[in-house]
DRENVEXDREN-159094 format. One record per atom (N, C-alpha, C): residue in three letters; x, y, z. Coordinates in steps of 0.001 Angstrom, whole numbers, padded with zeros to 6 digits, always signed. Each point is the difference from the previous one (the first is absolute). Layout:
<pts>
AlaXYZ
...
</pts>
This chain:
<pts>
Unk+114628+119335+119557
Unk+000078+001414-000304
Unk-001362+000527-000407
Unk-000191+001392+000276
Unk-001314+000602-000245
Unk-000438-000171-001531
Unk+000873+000410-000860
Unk-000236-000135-001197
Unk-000167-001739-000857
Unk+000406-000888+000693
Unk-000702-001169-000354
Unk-001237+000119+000472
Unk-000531-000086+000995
Unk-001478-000400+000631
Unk-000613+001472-001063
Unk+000462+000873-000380
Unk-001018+001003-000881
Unk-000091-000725-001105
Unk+001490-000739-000576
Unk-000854-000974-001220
Unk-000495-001079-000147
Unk-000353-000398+001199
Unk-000862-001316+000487
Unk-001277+000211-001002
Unk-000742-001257-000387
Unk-000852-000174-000897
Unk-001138-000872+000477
Unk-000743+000328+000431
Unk-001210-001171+000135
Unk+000331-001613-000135
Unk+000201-000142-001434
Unk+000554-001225-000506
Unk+001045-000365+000440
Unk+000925+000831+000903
Unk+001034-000778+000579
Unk-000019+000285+001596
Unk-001304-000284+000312
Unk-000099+000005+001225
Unk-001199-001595+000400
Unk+001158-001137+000292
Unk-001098-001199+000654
Unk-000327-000303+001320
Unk-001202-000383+000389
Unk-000363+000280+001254
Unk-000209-001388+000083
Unk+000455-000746+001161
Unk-000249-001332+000631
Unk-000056-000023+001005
Unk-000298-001374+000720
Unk-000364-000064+001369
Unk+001068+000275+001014
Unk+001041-000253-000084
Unk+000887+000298+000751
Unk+001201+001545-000445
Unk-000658+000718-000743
Unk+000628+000946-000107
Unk-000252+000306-001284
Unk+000969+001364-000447
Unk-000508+000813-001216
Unk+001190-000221-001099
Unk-000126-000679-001208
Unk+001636+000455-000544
Unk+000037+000981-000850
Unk+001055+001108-000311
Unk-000257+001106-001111
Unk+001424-000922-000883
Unk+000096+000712-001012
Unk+000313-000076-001059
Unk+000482+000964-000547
Unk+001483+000519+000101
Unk+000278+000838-000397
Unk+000825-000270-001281
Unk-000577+000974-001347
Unk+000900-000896-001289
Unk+001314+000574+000341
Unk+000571+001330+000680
Unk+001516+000216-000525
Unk+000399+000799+001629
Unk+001125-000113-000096
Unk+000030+001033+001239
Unk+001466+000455+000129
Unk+000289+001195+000868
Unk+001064+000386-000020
Unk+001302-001228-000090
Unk+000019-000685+001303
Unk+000878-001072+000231
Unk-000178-001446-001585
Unk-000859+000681-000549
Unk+000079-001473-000941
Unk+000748+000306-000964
Unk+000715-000290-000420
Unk+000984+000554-000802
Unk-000483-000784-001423
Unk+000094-000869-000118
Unk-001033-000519-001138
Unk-000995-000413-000438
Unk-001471+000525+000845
Unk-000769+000125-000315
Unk-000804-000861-000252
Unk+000056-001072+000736
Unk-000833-001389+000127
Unk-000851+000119+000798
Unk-000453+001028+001195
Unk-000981+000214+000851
Unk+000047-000772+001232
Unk-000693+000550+001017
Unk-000172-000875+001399
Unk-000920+000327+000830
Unk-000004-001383+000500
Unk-001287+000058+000659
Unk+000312-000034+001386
Unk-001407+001354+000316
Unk+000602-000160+001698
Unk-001052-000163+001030
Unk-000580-001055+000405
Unk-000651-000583+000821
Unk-000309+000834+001595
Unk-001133+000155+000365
Unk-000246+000554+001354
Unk-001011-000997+001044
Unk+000553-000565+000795
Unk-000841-000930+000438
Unk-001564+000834+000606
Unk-000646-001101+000414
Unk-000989+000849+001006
Unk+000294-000310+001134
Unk-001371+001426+000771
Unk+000687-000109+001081
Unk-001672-000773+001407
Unk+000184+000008+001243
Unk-001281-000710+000224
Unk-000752+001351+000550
Unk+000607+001115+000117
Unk-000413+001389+000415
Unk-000877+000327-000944
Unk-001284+000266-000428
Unk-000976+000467-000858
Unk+000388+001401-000660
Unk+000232+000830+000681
Unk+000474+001266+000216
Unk+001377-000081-000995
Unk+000972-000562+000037
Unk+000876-000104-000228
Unk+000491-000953-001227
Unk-000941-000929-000204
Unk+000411-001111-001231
Unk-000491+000411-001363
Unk+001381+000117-000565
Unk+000012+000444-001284
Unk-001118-001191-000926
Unk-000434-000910+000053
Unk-001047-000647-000629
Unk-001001+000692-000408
Unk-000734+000436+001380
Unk-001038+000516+000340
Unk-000160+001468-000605
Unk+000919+000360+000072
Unk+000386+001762-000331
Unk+000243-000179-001797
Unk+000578-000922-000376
Unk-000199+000133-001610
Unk-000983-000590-000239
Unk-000685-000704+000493
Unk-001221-000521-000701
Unk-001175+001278+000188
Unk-000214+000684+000788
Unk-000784+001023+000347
Unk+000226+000882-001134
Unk+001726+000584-000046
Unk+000001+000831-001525
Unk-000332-000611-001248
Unk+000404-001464-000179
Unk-000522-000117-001189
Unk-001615+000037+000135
Unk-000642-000269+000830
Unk-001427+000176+000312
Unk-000674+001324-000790
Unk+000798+000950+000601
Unk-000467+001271-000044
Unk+000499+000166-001804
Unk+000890-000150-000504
Unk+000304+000272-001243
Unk-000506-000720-000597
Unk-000484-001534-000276
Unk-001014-000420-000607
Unk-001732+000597-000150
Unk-000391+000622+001591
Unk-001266+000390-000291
Unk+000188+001118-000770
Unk+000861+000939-000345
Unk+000594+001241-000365
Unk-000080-000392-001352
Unk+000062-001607-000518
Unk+000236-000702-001646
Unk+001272+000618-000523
Unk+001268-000255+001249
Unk+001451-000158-000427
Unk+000088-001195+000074
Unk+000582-000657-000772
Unk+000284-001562-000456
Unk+001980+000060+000057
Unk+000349+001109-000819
Unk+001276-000185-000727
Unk+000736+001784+000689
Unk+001401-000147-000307
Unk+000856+001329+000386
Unk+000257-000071+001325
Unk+000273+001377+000279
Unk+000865+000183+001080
Unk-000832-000598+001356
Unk+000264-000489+000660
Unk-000171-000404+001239
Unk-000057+000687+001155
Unk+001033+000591+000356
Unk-000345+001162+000817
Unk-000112+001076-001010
Unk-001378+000505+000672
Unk-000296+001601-001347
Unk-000974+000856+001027
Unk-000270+001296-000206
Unk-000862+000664+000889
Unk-001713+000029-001115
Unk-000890-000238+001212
Unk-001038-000066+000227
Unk-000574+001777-000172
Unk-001003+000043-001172
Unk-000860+001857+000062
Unk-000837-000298-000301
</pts>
């Protein structure tokens, strides 16, 4: 849902070689609130592999000296 990935957090976003996992602490369907994790593999399309594409944003939000917070956020 849109409103999880808006409270996506830096810190709960891990990037590995074979894909990206987020970390969501709560979500509609969780009814008690233990959190889940939801894994996106990569892909071999450059263009297209979520690896590549979060490592670039965190790229850009580190040179920016975002470390921590929202994850997806707009750029001024």
């Amino acid at each position: 849902r849109r409103i999880e990935l808006a409270d996506l957090t830096i810190g709960n976003v891990t990037v590995e070689t074979d894909g990206v996992a987020l970390w969501f602490a709560a979500s509609k369907t969780d009814q008690e609130a233990t959190g889940e994790e939801t894994f996106i593999p990569a892909w071999d399309d450059p263009l297209l592999d979520p690896v590549r594409a979060t490592r670039a944003w965190l790229d850009v939000l580190h040179q920016l000296d975002v470390h921590d917070g929202a994850f997806i956020r707009a750029l001024t």
